[in-house]
N, C-alpha and C positions, 0 to 999 in steps of 0.2 A: 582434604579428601575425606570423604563421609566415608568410613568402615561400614557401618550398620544404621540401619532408618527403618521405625518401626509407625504404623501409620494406624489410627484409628483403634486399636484393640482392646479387647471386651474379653472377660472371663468371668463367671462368676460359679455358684450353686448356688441349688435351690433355698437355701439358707442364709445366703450371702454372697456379696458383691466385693469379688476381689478387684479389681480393676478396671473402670468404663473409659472407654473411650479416648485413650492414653497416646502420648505423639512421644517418639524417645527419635535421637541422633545421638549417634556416636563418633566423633572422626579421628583422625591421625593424631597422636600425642597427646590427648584429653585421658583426663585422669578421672572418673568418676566414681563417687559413694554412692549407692543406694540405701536409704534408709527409709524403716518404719517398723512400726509396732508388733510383736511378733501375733503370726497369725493373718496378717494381711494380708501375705500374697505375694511378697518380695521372692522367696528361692520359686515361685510359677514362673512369677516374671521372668525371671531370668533360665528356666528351662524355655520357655516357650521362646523368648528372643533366637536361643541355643538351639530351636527345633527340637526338642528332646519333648515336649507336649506342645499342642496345640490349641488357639484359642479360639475362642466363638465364634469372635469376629476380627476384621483388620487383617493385613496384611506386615513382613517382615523381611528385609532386602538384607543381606549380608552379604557384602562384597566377595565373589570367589575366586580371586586373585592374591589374596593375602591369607596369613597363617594364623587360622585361628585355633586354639586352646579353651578348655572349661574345666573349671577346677569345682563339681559340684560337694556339697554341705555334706553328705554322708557317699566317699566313691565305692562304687562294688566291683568285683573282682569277682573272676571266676575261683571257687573255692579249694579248688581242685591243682592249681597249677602251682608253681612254685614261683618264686619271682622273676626269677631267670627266664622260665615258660611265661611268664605275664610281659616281661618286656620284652621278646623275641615277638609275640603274638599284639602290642601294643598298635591299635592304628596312630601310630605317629609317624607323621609327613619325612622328619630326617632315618626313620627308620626303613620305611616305605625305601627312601632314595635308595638304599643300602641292599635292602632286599632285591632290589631291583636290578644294581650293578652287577651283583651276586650271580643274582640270576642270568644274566647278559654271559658274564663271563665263563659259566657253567655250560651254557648250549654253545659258547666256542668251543670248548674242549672236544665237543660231537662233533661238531662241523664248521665251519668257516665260510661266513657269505659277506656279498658287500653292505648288504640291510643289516645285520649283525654287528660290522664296525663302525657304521651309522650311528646305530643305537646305542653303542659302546662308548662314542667320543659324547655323546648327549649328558648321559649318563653319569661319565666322569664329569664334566662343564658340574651338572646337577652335584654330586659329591663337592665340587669346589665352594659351590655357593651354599650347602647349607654345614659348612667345613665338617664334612661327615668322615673325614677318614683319620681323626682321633676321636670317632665318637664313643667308644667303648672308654677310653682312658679318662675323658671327661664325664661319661654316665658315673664312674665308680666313683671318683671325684664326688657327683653331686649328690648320691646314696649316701655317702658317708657323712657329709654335711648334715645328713636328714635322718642320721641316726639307722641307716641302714646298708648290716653289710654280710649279711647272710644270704646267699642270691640265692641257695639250695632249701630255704625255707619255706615251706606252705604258707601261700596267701591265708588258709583258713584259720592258722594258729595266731594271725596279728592281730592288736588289738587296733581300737577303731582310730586310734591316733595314731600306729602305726601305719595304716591305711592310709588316712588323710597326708601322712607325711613323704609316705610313697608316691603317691597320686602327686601332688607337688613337683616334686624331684622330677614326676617322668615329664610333666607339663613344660616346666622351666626348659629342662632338657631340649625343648623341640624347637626354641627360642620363635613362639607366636612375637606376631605385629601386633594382633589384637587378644585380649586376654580377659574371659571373665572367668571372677572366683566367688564363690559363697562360701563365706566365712571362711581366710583363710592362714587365718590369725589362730583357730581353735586347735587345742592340743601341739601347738609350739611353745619352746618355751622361751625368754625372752629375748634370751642373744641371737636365738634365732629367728624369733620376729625383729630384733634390729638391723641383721644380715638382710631377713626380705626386704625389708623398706630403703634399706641403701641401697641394694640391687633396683630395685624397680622405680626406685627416682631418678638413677641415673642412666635408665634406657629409655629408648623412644617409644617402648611399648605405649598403646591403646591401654585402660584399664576399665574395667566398669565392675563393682565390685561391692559385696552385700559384708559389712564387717562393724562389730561393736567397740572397737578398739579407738577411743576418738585421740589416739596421739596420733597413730598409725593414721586415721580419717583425715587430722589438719596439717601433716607432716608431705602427704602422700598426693591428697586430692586438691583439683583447683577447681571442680566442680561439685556440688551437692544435689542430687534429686532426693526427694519425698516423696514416698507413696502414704496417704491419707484419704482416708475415706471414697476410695477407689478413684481419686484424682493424684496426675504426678506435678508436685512444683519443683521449680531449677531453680537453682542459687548458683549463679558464676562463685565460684571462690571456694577458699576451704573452711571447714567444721568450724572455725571459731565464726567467719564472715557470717554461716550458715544460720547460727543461733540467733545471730544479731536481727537478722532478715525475717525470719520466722517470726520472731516475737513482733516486729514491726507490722507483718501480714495479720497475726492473729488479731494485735491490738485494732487493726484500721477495719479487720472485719467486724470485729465486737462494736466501734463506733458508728459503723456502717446501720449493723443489724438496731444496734441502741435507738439510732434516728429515724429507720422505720418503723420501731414499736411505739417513737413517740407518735407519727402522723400517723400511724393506724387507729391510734385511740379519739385524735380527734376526725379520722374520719370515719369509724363507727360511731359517733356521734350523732355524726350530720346523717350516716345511712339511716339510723333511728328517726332520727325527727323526719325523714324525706317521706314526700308523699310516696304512695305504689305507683302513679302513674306518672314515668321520665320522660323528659324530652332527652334528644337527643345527645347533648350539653353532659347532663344528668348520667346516662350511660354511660358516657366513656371516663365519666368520675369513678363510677359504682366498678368498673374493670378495673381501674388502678389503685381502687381500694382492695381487691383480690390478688392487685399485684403486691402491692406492699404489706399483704398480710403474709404472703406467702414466704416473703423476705423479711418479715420480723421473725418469724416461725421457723427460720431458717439456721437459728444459732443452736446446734445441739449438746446437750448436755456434755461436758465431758466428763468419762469415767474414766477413774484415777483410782490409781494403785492402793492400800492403806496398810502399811504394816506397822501391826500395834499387839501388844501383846504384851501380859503382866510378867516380868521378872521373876523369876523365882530368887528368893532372903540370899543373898552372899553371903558366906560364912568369912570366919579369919583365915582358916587355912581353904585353898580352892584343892591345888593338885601341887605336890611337889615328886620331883624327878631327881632320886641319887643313881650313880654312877650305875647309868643304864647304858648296855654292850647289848649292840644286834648285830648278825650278820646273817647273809647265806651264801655257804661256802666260802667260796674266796670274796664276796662284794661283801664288806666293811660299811654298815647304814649306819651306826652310832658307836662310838667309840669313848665309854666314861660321859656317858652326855649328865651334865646337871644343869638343875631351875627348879626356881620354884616359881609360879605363875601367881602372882596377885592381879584382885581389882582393878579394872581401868589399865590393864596393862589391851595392848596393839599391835600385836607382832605378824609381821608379815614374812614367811616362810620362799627362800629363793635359793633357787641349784638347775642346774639343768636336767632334763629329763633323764630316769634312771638312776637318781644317788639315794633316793631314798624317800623322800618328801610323804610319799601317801602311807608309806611303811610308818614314819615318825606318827601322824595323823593317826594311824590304826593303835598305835602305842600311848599315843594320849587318852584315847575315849575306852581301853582296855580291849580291844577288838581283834588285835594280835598281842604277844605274850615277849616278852624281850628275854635275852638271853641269859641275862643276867642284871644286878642291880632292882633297887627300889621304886615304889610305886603309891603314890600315899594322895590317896582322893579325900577332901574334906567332908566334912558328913551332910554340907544342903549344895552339895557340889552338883547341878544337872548340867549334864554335857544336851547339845545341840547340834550334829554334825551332818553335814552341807556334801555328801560324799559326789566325787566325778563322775565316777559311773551312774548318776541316777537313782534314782527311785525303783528298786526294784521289786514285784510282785508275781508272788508265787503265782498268782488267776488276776487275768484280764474283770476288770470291775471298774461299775462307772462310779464317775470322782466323788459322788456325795457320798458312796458307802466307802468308799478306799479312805475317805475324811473321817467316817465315823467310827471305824475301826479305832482310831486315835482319839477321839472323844467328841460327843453329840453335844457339847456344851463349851463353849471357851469364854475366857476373859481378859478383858483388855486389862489398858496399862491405868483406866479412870476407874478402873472396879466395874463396869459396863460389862453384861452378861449377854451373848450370841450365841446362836444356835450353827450348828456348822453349816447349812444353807445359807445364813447369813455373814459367818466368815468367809466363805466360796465370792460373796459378791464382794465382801474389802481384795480378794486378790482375783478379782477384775472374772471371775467366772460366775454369770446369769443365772438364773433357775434352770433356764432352758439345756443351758451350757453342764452343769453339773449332771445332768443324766449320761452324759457320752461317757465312753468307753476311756478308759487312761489310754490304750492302746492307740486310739485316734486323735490324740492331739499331737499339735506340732511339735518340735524340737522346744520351742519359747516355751511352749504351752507345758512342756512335761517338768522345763528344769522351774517354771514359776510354781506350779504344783510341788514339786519339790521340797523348794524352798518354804511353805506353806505347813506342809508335814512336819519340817524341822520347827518355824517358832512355835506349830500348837503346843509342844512341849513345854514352852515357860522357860527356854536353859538363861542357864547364868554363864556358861561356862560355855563361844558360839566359835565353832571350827566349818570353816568356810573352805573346801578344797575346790577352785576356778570354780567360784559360782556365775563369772559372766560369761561362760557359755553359752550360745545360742539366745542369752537373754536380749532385748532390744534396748535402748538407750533409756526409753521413758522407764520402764522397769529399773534398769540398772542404777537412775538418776536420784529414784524413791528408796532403793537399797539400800544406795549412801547415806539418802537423808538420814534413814531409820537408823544405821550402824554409825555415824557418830554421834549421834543417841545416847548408844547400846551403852548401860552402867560396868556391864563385867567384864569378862575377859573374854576378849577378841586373837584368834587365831586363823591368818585370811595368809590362802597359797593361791595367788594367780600370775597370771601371763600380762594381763592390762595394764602396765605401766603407770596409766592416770588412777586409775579404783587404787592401787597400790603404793600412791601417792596422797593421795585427798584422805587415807583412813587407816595408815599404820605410823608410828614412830620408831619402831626398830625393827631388826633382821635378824633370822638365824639363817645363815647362808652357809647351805650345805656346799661344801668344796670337795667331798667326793672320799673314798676313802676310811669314812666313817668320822672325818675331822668336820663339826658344826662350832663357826665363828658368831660371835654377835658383832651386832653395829646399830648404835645409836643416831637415827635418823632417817628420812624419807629412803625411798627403794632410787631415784634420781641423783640425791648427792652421794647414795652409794658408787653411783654406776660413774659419775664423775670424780671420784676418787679413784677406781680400780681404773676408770683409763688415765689419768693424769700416771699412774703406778707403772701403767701399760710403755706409756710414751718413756718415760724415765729408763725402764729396761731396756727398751728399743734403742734409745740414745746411750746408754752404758754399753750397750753392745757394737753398737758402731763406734763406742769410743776407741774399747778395748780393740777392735779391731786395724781399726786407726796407726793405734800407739805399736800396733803387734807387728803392723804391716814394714816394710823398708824403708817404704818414705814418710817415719813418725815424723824427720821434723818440715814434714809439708804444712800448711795452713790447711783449715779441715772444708774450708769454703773453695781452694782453691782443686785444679785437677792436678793431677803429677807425672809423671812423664810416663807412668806403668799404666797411668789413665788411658795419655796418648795413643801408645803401644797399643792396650787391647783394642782401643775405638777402633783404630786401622786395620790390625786382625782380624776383627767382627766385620769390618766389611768386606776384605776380601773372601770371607769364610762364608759372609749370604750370599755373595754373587755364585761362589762354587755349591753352595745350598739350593738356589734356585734353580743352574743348572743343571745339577742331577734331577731336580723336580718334573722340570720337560723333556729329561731324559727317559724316565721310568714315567713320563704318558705318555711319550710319544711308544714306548714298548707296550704298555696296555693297550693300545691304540692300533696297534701295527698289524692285528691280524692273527696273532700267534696264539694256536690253539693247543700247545704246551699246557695243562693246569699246573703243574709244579711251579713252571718259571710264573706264571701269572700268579699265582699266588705269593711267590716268593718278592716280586715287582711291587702287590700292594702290598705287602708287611711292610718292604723297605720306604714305599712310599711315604708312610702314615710316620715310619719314626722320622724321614727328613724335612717333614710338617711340624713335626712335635719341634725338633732342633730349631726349624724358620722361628717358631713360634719364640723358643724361649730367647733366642739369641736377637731376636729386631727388638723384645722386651730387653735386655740388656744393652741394645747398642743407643735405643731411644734414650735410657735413662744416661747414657755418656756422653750422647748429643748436647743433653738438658745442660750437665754439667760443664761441658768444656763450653758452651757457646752463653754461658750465662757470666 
């Protein structure tokens, strides 16, 4: 079943061609990436699919039968309301159902007709099917997951990850068939991008989705599109298939374009020697000599990323850290923290959001003050810090002077002297391009800039806090290259699993509390330690449980007679579960424009849902055991 079929479409400005003449399907169970370079066109793309803008040309069918969801790049909220008011006010379809029953139930209380208990049993059906009548108990659930549990809070005091993290939750919440997200990996932090990607491998969701994350990319997706140079290409399969394929395409083009620049030269050859006056013959040479010039002419330069930049001398000592204490108030961010930071050290900084991470960050570069404890910067120590929030500027200024502010003159790592126009064009910004506004470039476009500001400095000493934000692959790919390079000391806090793999050797992993552990090795055989630690506890506890219970000396494979017992319980306890369930609709149903007792019928309703719920999940799992 096709979800969505996009036909012909055309966008551009007058500067540039975001996408010609593009063909997208999306159907049932297809998991897809969207990828390409930032600045191309990808979050249009996908407003315009969304309806959310409109394009030149082409047409866009989205099935209106099924439930769709958008999780766009930066969500807005009205600033004024509080979260509670933002999700009361939320057009979500299981909310809709809700407001709806609500409402139904509301104008019985006035009156009592036959169209009324019509719409009343519809309405319940509706509740049934989108299981809305524990959906508060499951909303709170999914806020807290997402790090939010302040429902009395102003939307206008969150910061932008708390936004995106909100936006998420309500999304999930509405449980879409089809689902597109832009970027929705950014400002989580890892477990809980682990939690997303387990969740949405294992539903039939639709995906179509704009993300630099390529573990999340090959884990997730079993399709690949490319938007390049205002054409879209498909690769069945995922991010690793993707790369393979690509390089195949590029090389058979380049052989392609090679074999027409050879027949063009011999057939400007022969155009030279040829008389002015053709026969016919002759002509339709002289056209296919236009045609294959047009196809030699056809391979365009590619511009590529270039980060290079002279080092500034490493000293012996970089920065060392004695017994440094932060806190505020009651949150504990470092507690006696020591190190001392040498050369060619790698550290890759990991906690969940909230324990401290950007606080530690501010406390290295001297930018916030610790509470106590030492602080000793080497004397050719220059810090280079890569901060999340961006590039900040007192006034809107275009990028060639917002560069020169920092200096009109830079030097690479050959001793090769550039002018800051011409460091603009190694981070992939034109002549033309450096006149714009900061204020109007993309998300890619401001965190590349960004990053751009931090090397003119020369540091030795490079703190990277999630610098693959909103970056694109090809950027991210050149990053790497350049940061396993890098001579000095490397300090890199991100969410991307692979960037945090391919370019640190060790961990300080903030566990909360102000306790910071180290760990010698990738951020991956971390995470396969702490759950191998996971599974062991888990298995300790059902030991001890085991051993605590009556029947210790049962075999721990087998069921035991208290097995038997409850399996039988549980079923006769759903059957009298289910019947009160048709009890209390057929009461909602019945006509009775009492508000107290209808009210009173769904409260009881929704907790003998919740009980179906927990106890089929326990009787399932005694099924499993006694019949295995």
């Amino acid at each position: 079943m096709i979800y969505l079929s996009a036909e012909g479409l055309s966008k551009s400005y007058p500067d540039k061609v975001l996408f010609d003449d593009i063909r997208l399907d999306v159907a049932k169970g297809e998991k897809i990436g969207l990828i390409a370079s930032n600045g191309s066109g990808k979050s249009s793309l996908l407003k315009v699919l969304m309806g959310k803008d409109t394009a030149d040309e082409g047409e866009v069918y989205l099935r209106p039968t099924i439930k769709t969801a958008y999780l766009s790049q930066d969500p807005e909220f009205d600033p004024y309301q509080t979260i509670q008011e933002l999700i009361q006010s939320a057009n979500s379809e299981t909310l809709n159902v809700i407001k709806n029953y609500n409402r139904i139930l509301e104008e019985q209380q006035d009156h009592y007709s036959d169209s009324l208990q019509t719409q009343l049993e519809k309405a319940s059906t509706l509740m049934d099917q989108h299981k809305a009548w524990d959906y508060e108990r499951r909303l709170t659930e999914m806020l807290s997951r997402f790090g939010i549990d302040d429902l009395d809070q102003n939307v206008d005091t969150l910061s932008g990850g708390q936004k995106k993290r909100l936006s998420m939750a309500l999304v999930l919440m509405d449980n879409p068939e089809f689902l597109v997200m832009d970027e929705p990996t950014n400002h989580l932090d890892v477990e809980l991008i682990e939690w997303l990607e387990k969740y949405l491998s294992q539903s039939n969701i639709a995906l179509l989705m704009v993300t630099h994350d390529r573990y999340f990319l090959d884990r997730l997706c079993n399709m690949i599109i490319e938007l390049e140079g205002g054409k879209l290409y498909t690769h069945k399969g995922n991010y690793s298939y993707f790369l393979e394929k690509k390089a195949e395409r590029e090389l058979a083009e380049e052989a392609e374009i090679h074999k027409a620049g050879q027949l063009m030269k011999k057939e400007l050859d022969w155009i030279r020697r040829s008389p002015k006056a053709r026969g016919t013959k002759s002509k339709s040479r002289v056209q296919a000599f236009y045609e294959t010039k047009e196809k030699a002419g056809s391979g365009k330069k590619k511009e590529e990323l270039n980060l290079d930049i002279k080092m500034s001398r490493v000293g012996g000592k970089i920065l060392e850290l004695k017994k440094i204490y932060k806190s505020y108030g009651d949150l504990e961010i470092l507690k006696g923290f020591d190190h001392t930071f040498k050369k060619g050290e790698r550290i890759g900084v990991v906690g969940k959001n909230g324990v401290g991470k950007s606080t530690f960050l501010n406390i290295l570069t001297g930018l916030e003050q610790a509470d106590s404890g030492k602080r000793n910067v080497g004397d050719n120590t220059v810090f280079g810090y890569y901060a999340q929030e961006g590039l900040q500027l007192k006034e809107d200024k275009k990028i060639i002077d917002v560069l020169k502010d920092y200096a009109e003159i830079l030097t690479l790592s050959d001793g090769r002297k550039l002018t800051a126009s011409q460091f603009l064009n190694y981070f992939l910004f034109p002549p033309k391009m450096q006149q714009t506004l900061f204020s109007k470039l993309s998300g890619g476009e401001k965190r590349r800039f960004h990053l751009l500001t931090v090397l003119i400095q020369n540091p030795n000493f490079l703190i990277l806090d999630e610098p693959t934000n909103d970056l694109d692959l090809v950027t991210l790919n050149k990053l790497e290259e350049f940061l396993e390079s890098f001579q000095g000391c490397l300090i890199l806090v991100s969410h991307d699993r692979y960037f945090m793999d391919k370019l640190v050797d060790q961990l300080f992993v903030f566990e909360g509390g102000g306790e910071v552990k180290g760990f010698i090795g990738t951020y991956s055989e971390y995470r396969e330690i702490v759950e191998e630690e996971q599974k062991e506890i888990v298995q300790k506890e059902k030991q001890e449980k085991a051993e605590n219970s009556p029947a210790k000396t049962r075999t721990t494979n087998k069921p035991s007679y208290k097995d038997k017992l409850e399996f039988e319980t549980l079923e006769k306890e759903l059957i009298t579960l289910e019947k009160e369930k048709k009890v209390l609709e057929a009461n909602l149903n019945s006509g009775e424009t009492d508000f107290e007792k209808l009210n009173s019928w769904t409260s009881k309703l929704g907790e003998v849902m919740t009980m179906l719920d927990e106890k089929e999940m326990r009787w399932m799992e005694l099924d499993e055991l006694l019949n295995n």
